[in-house]
C-alpha positions in Angstrom: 44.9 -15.5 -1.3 45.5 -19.7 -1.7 48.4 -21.0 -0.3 49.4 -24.6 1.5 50.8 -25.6 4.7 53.6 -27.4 4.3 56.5 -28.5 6.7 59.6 -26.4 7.0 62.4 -27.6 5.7 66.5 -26.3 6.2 66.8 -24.6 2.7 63.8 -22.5 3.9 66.1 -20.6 6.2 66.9 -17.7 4.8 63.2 -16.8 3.5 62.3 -17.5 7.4 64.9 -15.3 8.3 64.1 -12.5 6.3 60.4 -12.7 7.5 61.5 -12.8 11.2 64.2 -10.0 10.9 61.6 -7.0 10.7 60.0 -8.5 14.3 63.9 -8.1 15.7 64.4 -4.5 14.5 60.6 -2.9 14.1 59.3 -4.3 17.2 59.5 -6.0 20.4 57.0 -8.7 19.8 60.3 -10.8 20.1 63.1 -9.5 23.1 66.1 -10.6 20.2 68.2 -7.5 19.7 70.0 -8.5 16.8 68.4 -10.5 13.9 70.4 -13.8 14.2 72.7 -15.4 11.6 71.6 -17.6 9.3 73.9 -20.4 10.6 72.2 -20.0 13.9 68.6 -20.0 12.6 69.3 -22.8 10.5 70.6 -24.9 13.8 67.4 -24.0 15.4 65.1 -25.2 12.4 67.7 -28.4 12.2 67.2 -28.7 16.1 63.6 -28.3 16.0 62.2 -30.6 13.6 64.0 -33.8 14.8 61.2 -33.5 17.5 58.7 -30.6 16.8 56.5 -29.9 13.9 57.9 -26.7 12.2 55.5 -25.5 9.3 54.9 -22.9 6.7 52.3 -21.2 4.5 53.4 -21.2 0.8 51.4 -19.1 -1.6 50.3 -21.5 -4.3 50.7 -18.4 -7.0 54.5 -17.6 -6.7 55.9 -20.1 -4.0 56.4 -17.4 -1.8 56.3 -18.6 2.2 53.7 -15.9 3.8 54.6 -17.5 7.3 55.8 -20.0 9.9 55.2 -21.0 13.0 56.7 -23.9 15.6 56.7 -25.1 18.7 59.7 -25.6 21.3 59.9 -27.3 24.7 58.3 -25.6 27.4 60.7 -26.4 30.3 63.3 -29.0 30.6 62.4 -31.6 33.0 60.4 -35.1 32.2 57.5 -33.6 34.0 56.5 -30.9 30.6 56.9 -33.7 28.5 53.0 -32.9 27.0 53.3 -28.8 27.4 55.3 -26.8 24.6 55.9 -23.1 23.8 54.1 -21.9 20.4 55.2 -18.9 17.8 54.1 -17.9 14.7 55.7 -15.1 12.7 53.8 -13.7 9.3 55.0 -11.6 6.7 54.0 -7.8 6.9 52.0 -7.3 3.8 50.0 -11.1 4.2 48.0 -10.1 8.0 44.3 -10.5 8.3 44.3 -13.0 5.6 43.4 -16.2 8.1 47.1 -17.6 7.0 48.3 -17.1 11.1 44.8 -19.0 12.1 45.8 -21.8 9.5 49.4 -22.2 10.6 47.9 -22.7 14.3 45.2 -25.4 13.2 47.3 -27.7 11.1 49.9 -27.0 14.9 47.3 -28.3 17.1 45.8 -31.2 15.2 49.7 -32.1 14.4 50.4 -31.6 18.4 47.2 -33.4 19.2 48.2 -36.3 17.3 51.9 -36.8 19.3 49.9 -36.2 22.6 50.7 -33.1 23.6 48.1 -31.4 26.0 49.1 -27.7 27.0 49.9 -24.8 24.2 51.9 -22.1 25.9 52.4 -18.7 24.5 54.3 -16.0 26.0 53.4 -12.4 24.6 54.7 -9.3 25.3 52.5 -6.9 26.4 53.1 -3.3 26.5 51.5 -0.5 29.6 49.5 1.9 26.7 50.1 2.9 23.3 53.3 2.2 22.0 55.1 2.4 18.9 56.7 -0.7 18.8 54.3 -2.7 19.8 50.1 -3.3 19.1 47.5 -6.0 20.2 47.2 -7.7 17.9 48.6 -11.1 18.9 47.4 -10.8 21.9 44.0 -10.2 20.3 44.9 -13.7 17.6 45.4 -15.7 20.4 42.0 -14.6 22.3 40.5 -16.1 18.8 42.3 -19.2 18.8 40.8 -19.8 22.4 43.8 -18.7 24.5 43.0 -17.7 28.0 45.5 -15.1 30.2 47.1 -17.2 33.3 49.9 -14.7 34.4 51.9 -11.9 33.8 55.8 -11.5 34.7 56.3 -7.2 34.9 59.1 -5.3 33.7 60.6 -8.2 32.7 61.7 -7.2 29.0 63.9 -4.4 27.8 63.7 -3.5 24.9 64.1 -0.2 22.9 64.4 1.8 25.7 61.8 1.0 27.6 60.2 -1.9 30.2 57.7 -4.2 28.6 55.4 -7.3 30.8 55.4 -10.5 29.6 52.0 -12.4 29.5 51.7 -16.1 29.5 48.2 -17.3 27.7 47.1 -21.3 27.7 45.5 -23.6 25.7 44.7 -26.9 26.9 44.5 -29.4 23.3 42.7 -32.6 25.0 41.7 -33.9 28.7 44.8 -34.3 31.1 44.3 -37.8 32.0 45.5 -40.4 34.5 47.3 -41.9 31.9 48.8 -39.3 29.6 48.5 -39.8 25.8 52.5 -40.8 24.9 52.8 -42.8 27.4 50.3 -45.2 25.7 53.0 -46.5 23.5 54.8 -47.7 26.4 54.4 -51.6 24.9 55.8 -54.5 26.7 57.6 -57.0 24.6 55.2 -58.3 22.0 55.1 -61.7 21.2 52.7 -61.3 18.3 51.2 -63.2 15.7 48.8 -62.3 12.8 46.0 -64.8 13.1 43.4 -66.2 10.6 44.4 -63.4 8.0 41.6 -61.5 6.0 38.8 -63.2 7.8 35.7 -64.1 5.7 32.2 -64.0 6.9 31.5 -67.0 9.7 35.2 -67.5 10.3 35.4 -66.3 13.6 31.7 -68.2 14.3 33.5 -71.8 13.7 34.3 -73.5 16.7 37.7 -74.8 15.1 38.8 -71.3 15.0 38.6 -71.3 18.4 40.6 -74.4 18.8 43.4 -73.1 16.7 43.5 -69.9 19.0 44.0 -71.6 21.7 46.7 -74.4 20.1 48.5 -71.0 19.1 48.7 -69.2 22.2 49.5 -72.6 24.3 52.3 -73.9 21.8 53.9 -70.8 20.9 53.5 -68.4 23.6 51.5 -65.5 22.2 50.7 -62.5 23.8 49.7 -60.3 21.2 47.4 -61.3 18.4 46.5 -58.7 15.6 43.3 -59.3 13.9 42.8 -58.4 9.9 39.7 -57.8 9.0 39.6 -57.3 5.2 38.0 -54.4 3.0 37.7 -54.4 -0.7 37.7 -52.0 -3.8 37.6 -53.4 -7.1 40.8 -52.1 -8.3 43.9 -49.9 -7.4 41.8 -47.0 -8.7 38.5 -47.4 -7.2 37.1 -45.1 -4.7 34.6 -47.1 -3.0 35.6 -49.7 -0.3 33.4 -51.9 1.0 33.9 -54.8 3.5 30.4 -57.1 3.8 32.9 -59.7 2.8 35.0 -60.0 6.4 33.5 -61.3 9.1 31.0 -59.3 10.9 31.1 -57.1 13.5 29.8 -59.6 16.1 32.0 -62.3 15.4 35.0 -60.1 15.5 34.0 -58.9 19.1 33.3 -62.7 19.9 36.9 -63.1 19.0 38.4 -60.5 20.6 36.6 -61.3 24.1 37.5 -64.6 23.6 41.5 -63.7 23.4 41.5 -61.2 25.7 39.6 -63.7 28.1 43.0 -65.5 27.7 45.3 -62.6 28.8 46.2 -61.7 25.2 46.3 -58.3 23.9 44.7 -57.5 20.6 45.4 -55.2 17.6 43.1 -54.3 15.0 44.3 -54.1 11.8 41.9 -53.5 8.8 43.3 -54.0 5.5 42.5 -53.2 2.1 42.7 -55.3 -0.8 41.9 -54.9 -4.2 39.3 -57.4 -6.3 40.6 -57.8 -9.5 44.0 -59.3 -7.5 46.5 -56.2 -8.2 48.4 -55.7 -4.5 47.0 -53.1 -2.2 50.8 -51.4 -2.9 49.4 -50.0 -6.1 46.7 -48.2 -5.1 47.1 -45.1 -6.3 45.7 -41.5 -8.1 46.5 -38.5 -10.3 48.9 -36.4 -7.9 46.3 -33.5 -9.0 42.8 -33.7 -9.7 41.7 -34.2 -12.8 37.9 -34.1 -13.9 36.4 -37.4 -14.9 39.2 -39.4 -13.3 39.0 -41.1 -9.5 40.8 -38.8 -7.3 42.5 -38.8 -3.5 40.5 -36.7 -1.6 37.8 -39.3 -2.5 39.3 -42.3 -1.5 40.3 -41.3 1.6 37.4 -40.5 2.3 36.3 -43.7 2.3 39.4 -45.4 3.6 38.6 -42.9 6.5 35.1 -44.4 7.2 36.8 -48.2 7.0 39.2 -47.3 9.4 36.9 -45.8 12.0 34.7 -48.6 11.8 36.4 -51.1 12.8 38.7 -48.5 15.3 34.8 -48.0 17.2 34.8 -51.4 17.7 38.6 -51.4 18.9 37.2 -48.6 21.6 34.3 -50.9 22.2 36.1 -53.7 23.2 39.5 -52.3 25.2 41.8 -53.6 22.0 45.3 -52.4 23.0 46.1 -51.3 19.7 45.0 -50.0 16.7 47.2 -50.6 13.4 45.7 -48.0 10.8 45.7 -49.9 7.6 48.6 -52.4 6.0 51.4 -51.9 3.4 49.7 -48.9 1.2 52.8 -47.9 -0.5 51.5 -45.5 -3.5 49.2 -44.0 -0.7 52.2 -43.0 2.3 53.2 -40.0 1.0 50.3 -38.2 1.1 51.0 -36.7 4.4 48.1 -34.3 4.7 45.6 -37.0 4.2 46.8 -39.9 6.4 47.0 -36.8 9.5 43.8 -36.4 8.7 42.9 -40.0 9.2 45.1 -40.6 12.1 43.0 -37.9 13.7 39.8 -39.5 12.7 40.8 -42.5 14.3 41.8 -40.7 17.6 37.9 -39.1 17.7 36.5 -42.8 18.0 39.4 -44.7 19.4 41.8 -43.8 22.8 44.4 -46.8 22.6 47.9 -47.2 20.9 47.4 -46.2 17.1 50.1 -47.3 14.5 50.2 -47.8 10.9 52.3 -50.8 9.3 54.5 -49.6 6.6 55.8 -52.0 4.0 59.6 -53.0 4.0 62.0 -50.4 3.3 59.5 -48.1 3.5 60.0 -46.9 7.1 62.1 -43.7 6.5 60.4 -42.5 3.4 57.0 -41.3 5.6 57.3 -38.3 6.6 54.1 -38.2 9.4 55.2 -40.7 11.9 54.9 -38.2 14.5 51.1 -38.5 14.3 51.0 -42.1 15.4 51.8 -43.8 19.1 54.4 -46.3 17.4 55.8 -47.1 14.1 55.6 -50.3 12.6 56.5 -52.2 9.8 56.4 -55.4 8.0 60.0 -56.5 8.2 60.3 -59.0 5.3 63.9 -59.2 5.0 67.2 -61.4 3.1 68.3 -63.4 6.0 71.7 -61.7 5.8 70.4 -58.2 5.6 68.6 -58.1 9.0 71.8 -56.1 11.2 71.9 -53.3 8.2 68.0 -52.8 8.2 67.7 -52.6 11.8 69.9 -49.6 12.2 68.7 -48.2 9.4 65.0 -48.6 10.8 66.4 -47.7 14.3 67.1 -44.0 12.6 63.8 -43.5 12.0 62.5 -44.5 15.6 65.1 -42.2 17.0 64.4 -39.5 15.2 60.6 -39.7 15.8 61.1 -40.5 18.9 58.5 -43.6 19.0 58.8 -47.3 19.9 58.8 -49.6 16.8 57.9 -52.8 16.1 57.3 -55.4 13.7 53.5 -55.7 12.5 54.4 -58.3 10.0 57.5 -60.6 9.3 57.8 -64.3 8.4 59.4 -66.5 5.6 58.0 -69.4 3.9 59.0 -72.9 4.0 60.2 -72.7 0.6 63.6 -73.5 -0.8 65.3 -69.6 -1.7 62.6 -67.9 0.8 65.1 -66.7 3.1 66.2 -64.3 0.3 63.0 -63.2 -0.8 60.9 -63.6 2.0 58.2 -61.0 0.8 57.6 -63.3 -2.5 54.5 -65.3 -2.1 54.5 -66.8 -5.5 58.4 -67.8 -5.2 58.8 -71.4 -7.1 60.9 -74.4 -5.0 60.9 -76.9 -3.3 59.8 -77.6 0.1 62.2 -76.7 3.0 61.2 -76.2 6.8 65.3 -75.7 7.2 65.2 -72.5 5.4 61.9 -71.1 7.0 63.5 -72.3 10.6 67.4 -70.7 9.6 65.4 -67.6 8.6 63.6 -67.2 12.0 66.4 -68.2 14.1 68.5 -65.1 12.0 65.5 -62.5 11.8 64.5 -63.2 15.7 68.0 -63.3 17.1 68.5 -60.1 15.4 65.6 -58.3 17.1 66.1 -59.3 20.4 69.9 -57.7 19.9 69.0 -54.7 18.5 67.4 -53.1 21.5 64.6 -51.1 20.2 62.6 -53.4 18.1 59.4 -54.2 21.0 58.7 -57.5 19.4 57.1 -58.4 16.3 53.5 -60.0 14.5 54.4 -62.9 12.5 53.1 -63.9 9.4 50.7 -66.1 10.1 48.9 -68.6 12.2 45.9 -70.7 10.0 42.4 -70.7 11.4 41.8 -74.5 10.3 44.4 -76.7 12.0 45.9 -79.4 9.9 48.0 -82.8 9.9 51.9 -82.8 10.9 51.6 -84.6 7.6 50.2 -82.2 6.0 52.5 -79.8 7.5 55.4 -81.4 5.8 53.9 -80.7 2.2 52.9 -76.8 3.3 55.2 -74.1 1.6 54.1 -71.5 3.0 53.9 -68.4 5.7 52.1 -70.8 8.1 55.0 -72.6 11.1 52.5 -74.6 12.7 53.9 -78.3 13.0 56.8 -77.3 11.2 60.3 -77.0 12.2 60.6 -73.2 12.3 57.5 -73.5 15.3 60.2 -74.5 17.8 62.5 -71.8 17.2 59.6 -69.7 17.5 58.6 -71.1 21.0 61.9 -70.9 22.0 62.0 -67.3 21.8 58.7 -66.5 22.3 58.4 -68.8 25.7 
């Protein structure tokens, strides 16, 4: 039997209703008398998902959903924040198949990947043979690696008779000082993205050095995210390498080096594409089709880029790691970049994001899998108030901090409207970089969520205020929009 898990949505609630109906009249596996209305299990599904996972198994030959399961808050208080209550329900005629064990894997590694610590299950457990209820999910959960911690007696009626309830356990990771959502508690971040795509021997050059240390001192930085560059030859390639970016030394040099000077660091590694075409466009057949690159293969390898460099974020205490950079064809395949995101956690134990391109922040669908969302926030200078309580939607429904892993302007007559376009013709103007910074910053700081943001970006090789006055680009050093900049940043 094939079938695919896949999240629940509300127009599934009346095939879920019909599966869980038999549970409420055949048996007392579930202590409901009556099977509920579908308005009512359509506000718990609606309830549910705006902070649970909630997932079926869909039969892949006639679209039929074999089962369900989802998780609810265990108790109430702040303390159970990282415990929840599990349930699964399966159709009659689909047991013994391995769909229930599915549904409870893709749970856990989804559950893992928000933090959460303690699976609960409560089962109802009958005193001998009875003929509404068997063992068998007590028996499932045994498999899954539940473990019996208690039994309430007499506690159910149901039927006509007194049934126990048992409560059975399963602890999903190590119940640390420091629990795993409360990682993303950030300070404000006063970031910067600094000498961008690093080729080999940057990061050995003294005068990189020197421009870390003018950057921090003149602008305030706390939080520098570092970029360290992969390639593929083109948006349809399946082999990324990155021998180009500096090496693995020189990047921990750096990263000593800035955290010796009380800034936090970020990994970021990006991937670009050879032939010039924007990493946005990297993209497959939906479906595999023989002879042609495919998904499951690049992923693969933008799996082993990622962990890479997320080993050496593990290595060196970085306070964050940002899983990859503006991969717009790629973000909604949701199966695959869980399956990265989990990856990364194997290797890595800090902060994990993944920086979304512009208006892109309420179209991915697995944000609950990383610590914080981010984005890169390359906004008209009169848009900023809309997009920030559009973007604020998304935080609250995922229930993450967000923040701003990219955003700047050039200093180039028209940027402020199209702040994204690198190749935009005009003239010079550090008044329309430094309006654009004043707006896009002001604007942060009011909205109350935002944590801070990365600018785009500080240059490795310092230069001339001379030269800065014939500059039109991302770079503010020397330039008028550096002062605003400090001003908020300071």
């Amino acid at each position: 039997m094939e079938y695919e898990i896949k999240d629940v949505c509300i127009e599934d609630a009346k095939e879920l209703l019909s599966i869980y109906a038999p549970y409420v009249l055949k048996t007392a596996i579930t202590f409901d008398y009556e099977v509920p209305s579908l308005e009512d299990f359509s506000k718990k599904i609606e309830d549910t998902i705006k902070t649970y996972p909630y997932i079926k198994a869909v039969s892949l030959s006639d679209g039929r959903i074999l089962g369900y399961s989802y998780v609810s808050r265990f108790r109430a208080r702040k303390a159970y924040d990282y415990s929840v209550e599990t349930s699964i329900y399966l159709r009659e005629d689909v047991r013994g198949n391995g769909i229930g064990r599915a549904l409870y894997t893709e749970m856990e590694n989804r559950l893992r990947s928000m933090g959460i610590l303690n699976m609960n299950a409560s089962i109802t457990e009958a005193k001998g043979e009875d003929p509404y209820l068997d063992p068998s999910s007590m028996l499932f959960h045994e498999k899954m690696g539940y473990r019996k911690v208690g039994t309430f007696h007499n506690s159910g009626f149901k039927f006509g008779r007194w049934y126990d309830m048992t409560f059975m356990e399963k602890m999903l990771g190590p119940h640390e000082t420091t629990p795993p959502s409360e990682r993303a508690e950030l300070g404000t971040i006063n970031g910067m993205n600094f000498a961008v795509f690093p080729r080999r021997g940057t990061f050995e050059k003294e005068e990189t050095y020197r421009a870390a240390d003018t950057m921090i001192e003149r602008l305030g930085v706390n939080f520098v995210i570092l970029t360290p560059s992969g390639l593929q030859d083109t948006p349809q390639s399946e082999t990324i390498t990155w021998d180009n970016t500096v090496s693995d030394e020189e990047l921990i040099r750096m990263i000593d080096y800035l955290h010796s000077k009380s800034v936090q660091v970020a990994i970021k590694p990006t991937v670009n594409c050879k032939n010039g075409t924007w990493r946005g466009h990297i993209a497959f057949f939906e479906d595999d089709v023989i002879c042609e690159p495919k998904w499951r293969n690049w992923f693969k390898a933008y799996s082993e880029f990622q962990c890479h460099f997320a080993k050496i974020a593990e290595k060196t205490g970085c306070e964050m790691f940002i899983a990859g950079c503006e991969m717009v064809q790629t973000d909604h395949r949701d199966k695959e970049w869980r399956g990265v995101i989990r990856d990364i956690r194997k290797v890595y134990n800090g902060i994990v994001s993944y920086n979304c391109d512009k208006y892109q922040e309420d179209h991915i669908t697995w944000w609950d899998a990383v610590d914080v969302i981010s984005s890169s926030g390359y906004y008209p200078i009169d848009s900023w108030d809309k997009e920030l309580r559009r973007i604020k939607t998304v935080a609250d429904n995922f229930n993450k901090p967000f923040f701003f892993a990219e955003t700047g302007c050039m200093s180039v007559e028209g940027s402020e409207e199209v702040p994204n376009n690198w190749g935009l013709p005009g003239g010079i103007s550090e008044e329309v970089q430094a309006a654009w910074y004043e707006k896009m910053l002001s604007a942060v700081r009011a909205s109350g969520f935002v944590k801070g943001t990365g600018l785009w970006s500080f240059t490795p090789s310092l230069y001339t205020e001379e030269e800065a006055h014939k500059r039109g680009d991302y770079d503010i050093y020397l330039k008028t929009a550096e002062k605003v900049v400090a001003k908020y940043y300071k």
